[in-house]
DRENVO-902809 format. One record per residue: x, y, z of N, C-alpha, C in turn; residue number from 1; residue in three letters. Coordinates in nm, 2 decimals, always signed. Example, Ala and Ser with C-alpha at 12.3 -4.5 7.8 and 13.67 -1.06 7.14 Angstrom:
nX nY nZ caX caY caZ cX cY cZ resi resn
+1.32 -0.57 +0.78 +1.23 -0.45 +0.78 +1.32 -0.33 +0.78 1 ALA $
+1.28 -0.22 +0.71 +1.37 -0.11 +0.71 +1.29 +0.00 +0.79 2 SER $
This chain:
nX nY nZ caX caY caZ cX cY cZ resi resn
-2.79 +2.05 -0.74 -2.69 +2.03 -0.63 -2.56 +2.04 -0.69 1 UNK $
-2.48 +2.12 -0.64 -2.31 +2.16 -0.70 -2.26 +1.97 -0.65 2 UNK $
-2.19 +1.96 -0.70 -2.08 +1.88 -0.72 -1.96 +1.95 -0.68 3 UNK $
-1.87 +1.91 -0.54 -1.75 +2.00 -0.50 -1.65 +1.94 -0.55 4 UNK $
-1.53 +1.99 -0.53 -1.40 +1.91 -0.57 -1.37 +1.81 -0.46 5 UNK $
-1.37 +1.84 -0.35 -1.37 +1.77 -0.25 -1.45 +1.62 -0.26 6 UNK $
-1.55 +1.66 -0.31 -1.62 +1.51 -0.31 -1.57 +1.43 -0.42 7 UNK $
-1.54 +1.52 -0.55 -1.44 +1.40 -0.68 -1.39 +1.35 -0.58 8 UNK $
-1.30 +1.43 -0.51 -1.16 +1.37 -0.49 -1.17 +1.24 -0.39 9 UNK $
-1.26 +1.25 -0.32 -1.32 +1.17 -0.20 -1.38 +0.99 -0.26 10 UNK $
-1.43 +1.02 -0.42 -1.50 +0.93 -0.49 -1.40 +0.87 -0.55 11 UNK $
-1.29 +0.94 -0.65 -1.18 +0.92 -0.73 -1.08 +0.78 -0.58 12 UNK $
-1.05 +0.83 -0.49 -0.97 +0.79 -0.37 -1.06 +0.67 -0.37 13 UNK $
-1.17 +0.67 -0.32 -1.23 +0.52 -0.31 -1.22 +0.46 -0.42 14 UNK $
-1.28 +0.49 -0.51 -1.25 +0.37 -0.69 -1.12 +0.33 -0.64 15 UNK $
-0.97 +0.42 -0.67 -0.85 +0.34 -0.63 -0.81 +0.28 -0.54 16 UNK $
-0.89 +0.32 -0.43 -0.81 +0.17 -0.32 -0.93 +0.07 -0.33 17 UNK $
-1.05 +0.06 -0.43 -1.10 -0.04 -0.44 -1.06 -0.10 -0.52 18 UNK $
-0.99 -0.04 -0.65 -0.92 -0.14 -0.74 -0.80 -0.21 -0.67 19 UNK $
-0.71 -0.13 -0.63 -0.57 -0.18 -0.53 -0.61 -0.29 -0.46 20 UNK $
-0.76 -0.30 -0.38 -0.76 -0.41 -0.34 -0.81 -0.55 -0.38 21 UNK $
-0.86 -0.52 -0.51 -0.93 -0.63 -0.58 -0.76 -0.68 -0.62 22 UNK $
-0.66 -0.59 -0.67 -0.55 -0.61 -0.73 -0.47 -0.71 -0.60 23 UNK $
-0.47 -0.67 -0.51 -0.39 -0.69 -0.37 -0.44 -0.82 -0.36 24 UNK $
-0.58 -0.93 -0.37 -0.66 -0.98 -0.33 -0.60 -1.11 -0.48 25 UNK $
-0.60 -1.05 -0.56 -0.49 -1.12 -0.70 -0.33 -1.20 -0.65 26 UNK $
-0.27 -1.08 -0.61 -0.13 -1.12 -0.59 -0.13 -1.13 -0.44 27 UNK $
-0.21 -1.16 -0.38 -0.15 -1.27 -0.22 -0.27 -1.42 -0.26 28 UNK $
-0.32 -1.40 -0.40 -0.36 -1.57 -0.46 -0.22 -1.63 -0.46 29 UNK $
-0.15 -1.55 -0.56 -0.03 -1.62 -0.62 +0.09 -1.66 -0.54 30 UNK $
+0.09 -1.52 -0.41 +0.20 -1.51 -0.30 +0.15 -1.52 -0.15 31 UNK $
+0.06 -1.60 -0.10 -0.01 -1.57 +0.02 +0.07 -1.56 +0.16 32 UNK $
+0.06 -1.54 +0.22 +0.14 -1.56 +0.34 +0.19 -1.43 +0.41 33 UNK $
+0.13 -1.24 +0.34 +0.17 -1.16 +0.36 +0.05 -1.07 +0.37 34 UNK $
+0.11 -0.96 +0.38 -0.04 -0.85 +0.36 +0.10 -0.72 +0.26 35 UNK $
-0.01 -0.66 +0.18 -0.01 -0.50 +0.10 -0.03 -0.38 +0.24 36 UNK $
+0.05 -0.28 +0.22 -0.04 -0.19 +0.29 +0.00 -0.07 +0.18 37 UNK $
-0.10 +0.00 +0.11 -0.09 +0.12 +0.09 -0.02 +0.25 +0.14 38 UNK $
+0.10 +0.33 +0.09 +0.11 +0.44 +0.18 +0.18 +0.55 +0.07 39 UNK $
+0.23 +0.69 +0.11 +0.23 +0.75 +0.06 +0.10 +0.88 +0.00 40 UNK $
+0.08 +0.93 -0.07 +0.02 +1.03 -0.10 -0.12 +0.95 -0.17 41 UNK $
-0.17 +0.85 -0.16 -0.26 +0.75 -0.18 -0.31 +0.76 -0.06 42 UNK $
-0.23 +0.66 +0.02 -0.35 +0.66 +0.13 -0.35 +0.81 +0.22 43 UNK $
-0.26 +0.85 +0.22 -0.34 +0.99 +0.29 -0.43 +1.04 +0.26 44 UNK $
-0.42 +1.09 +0.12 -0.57 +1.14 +0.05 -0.49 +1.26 -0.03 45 UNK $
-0.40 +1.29 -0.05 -0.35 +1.44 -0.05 -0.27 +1.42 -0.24 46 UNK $
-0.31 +1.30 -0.31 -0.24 +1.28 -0.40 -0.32 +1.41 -0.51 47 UNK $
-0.25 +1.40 -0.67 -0.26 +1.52 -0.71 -0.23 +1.38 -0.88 48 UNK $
-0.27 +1.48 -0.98 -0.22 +1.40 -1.12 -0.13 +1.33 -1.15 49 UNK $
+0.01 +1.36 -1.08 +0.15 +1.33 -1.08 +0.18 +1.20 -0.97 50 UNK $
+0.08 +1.19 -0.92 +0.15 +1.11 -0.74 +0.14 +0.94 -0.82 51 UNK $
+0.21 +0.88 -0.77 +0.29 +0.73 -0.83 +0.20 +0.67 -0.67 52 UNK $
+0.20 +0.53 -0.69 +0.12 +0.46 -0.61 +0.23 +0.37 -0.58 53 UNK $
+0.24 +0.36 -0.39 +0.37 +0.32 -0.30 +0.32 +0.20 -0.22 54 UNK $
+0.36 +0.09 -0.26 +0.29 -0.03 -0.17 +0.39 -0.10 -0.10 55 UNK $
+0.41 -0.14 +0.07 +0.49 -0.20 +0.11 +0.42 -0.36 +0.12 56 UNK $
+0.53 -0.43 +0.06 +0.52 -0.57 +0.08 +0.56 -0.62 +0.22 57 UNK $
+0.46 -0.71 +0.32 +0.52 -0.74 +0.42 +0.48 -0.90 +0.47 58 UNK $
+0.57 -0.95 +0.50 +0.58 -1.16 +0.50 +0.66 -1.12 +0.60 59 UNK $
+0.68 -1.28 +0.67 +0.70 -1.33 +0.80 +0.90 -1.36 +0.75 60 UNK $
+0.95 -1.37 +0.62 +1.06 -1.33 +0.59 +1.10 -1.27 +0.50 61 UNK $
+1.27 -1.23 +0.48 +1.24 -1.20 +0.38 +1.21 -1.20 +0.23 62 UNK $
+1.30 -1.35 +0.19 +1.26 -1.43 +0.08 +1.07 -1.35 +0.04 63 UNK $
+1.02 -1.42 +0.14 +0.88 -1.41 +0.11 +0.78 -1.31 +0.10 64 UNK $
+0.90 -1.20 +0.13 +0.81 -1.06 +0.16 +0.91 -1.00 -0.03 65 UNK $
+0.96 -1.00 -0.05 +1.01 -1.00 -0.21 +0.96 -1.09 -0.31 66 UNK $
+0.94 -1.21 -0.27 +0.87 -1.24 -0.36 +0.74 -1.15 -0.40 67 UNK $
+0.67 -1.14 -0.27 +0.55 -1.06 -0.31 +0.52 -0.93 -0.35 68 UNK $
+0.68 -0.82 -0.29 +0.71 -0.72 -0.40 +0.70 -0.78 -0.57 69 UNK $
+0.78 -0.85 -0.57 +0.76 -0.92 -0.74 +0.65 -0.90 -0.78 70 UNK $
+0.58 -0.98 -0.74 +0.45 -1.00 -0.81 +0.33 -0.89 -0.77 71 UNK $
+0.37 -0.81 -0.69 +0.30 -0.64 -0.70 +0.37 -0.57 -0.82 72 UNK $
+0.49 -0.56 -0.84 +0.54 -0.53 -0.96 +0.52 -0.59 -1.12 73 UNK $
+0.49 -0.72 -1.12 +0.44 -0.79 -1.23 +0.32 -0.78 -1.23 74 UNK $
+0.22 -0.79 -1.15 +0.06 -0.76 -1.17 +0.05 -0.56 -1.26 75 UNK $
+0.18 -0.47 -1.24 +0.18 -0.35 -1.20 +0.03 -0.28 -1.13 76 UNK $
+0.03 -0.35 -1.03 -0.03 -0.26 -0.93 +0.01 -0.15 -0.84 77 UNK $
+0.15 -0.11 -0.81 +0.22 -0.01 -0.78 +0.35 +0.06 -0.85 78 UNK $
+0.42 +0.19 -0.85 +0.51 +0.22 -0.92 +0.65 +0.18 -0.82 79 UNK $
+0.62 +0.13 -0.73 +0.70 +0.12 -0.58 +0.69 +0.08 -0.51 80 UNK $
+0.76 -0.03 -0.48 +0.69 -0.14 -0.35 +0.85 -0.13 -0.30 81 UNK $
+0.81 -0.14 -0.17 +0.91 -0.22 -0.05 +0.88 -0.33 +0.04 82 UNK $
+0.99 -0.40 +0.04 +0.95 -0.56 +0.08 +1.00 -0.55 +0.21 83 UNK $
+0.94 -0.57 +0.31 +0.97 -0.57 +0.47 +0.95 -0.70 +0.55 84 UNK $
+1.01 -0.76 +0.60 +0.94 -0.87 +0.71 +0.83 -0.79 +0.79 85 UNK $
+0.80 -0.89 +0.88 +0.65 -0.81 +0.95 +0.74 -0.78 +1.08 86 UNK $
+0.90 -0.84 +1.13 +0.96 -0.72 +1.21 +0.97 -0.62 +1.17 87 UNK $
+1.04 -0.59 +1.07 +1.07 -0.51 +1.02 +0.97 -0.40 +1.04 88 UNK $
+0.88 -0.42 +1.01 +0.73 -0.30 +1.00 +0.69 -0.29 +1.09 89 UNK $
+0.73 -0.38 +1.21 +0.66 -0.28 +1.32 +0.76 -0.21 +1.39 90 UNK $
+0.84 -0.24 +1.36 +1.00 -0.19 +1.44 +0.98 -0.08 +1.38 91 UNK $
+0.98 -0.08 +1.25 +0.99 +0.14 +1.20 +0.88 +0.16 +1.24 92 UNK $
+0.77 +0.11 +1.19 +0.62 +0.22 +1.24 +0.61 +0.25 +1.36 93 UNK $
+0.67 +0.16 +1.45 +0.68 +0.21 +1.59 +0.76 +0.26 +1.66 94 UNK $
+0.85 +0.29 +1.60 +1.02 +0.33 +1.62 +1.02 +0.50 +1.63 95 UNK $
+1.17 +0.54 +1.61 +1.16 +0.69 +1.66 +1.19 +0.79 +1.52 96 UNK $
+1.19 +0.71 +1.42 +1.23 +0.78 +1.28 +1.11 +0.85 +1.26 97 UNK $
+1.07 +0.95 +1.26 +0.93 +1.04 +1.16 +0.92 +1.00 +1.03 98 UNK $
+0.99 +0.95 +0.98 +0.98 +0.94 +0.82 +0.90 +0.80 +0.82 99 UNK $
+0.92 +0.68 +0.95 +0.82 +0.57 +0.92 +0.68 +0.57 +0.99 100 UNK $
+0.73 +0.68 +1.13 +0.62 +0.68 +1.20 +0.50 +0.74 +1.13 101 UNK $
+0.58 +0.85 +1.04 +0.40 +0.86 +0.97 +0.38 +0.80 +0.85 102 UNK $
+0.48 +0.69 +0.79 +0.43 +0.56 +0.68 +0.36 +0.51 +0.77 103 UNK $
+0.35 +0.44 +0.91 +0.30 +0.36 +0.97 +0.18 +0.43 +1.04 104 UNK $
+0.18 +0.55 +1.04 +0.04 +0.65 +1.09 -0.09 +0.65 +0.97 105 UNK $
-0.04 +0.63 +0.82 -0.08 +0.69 +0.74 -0.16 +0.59 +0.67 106 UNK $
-0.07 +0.42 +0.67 -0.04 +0.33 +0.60 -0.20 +0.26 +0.56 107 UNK $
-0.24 +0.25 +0.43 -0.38 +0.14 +0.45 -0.36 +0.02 +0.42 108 UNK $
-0.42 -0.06 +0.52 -0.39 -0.22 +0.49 -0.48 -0.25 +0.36 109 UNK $
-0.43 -0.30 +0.22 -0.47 -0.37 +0.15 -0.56 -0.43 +0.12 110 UNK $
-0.50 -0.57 +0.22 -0.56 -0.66 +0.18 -0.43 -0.79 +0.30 111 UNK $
-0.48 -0.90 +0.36 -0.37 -0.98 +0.40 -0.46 -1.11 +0.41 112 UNK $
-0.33 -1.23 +0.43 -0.34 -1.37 +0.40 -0.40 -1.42 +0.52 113 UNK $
């Protein structure tokens, strides 16, 4: 039976968002009170050798929602986090910008507290 590319790519994509979440599952021990969500060229599926892994941090402020960028960046579980309140993220994902509507179309939840 052939082995396609399609299916690496399908296997490769699960391994990493199963590590991201064992990772995710680490840093809301240290920072709880928030959720990870995956987005970018990760969670769509469409990533390539080159693609960097984009995680938005999101808490009930913003103190809290930075801190937990922090410690996604000190665990280095992403090359790129953004720290949002949880207004904040639904106000863009549901808002009229295209550039969040499809972060917030696209977005996989992590992992949350």
């Amino acid at each position: 039976m052939a082995i396609r590319v399609a299916d690496i790519r399908r296997r490769k994509q699960a391994e990493r968002l199963s590590a991201l979440q064992q990772q995710a599952n680490l840093v809301l021990g240290e920072q709880p009170g928030g959720s990870l969500w995956l987005f970018g060229s990760w969670a769509r599926g469409d990533w390539d050798g080159f693609s960097d892994v984009d995680v938005l941090a999101v808490a009930s402020n913003r103190d809290q929602a930075s801190g937990l960028a922090d410690a996604v960046l000190r665990h280095g579980m992403a090359d790129d986090v953004l720290a949002l309140t949880e207004q904040e993220w639904q106000e863009r994902r549901n808002g009229n910008d295209p550039y969040w509507r499809a972060i917030g179309r696209d977005a996989v939840r992590l992992s949350a507290a």
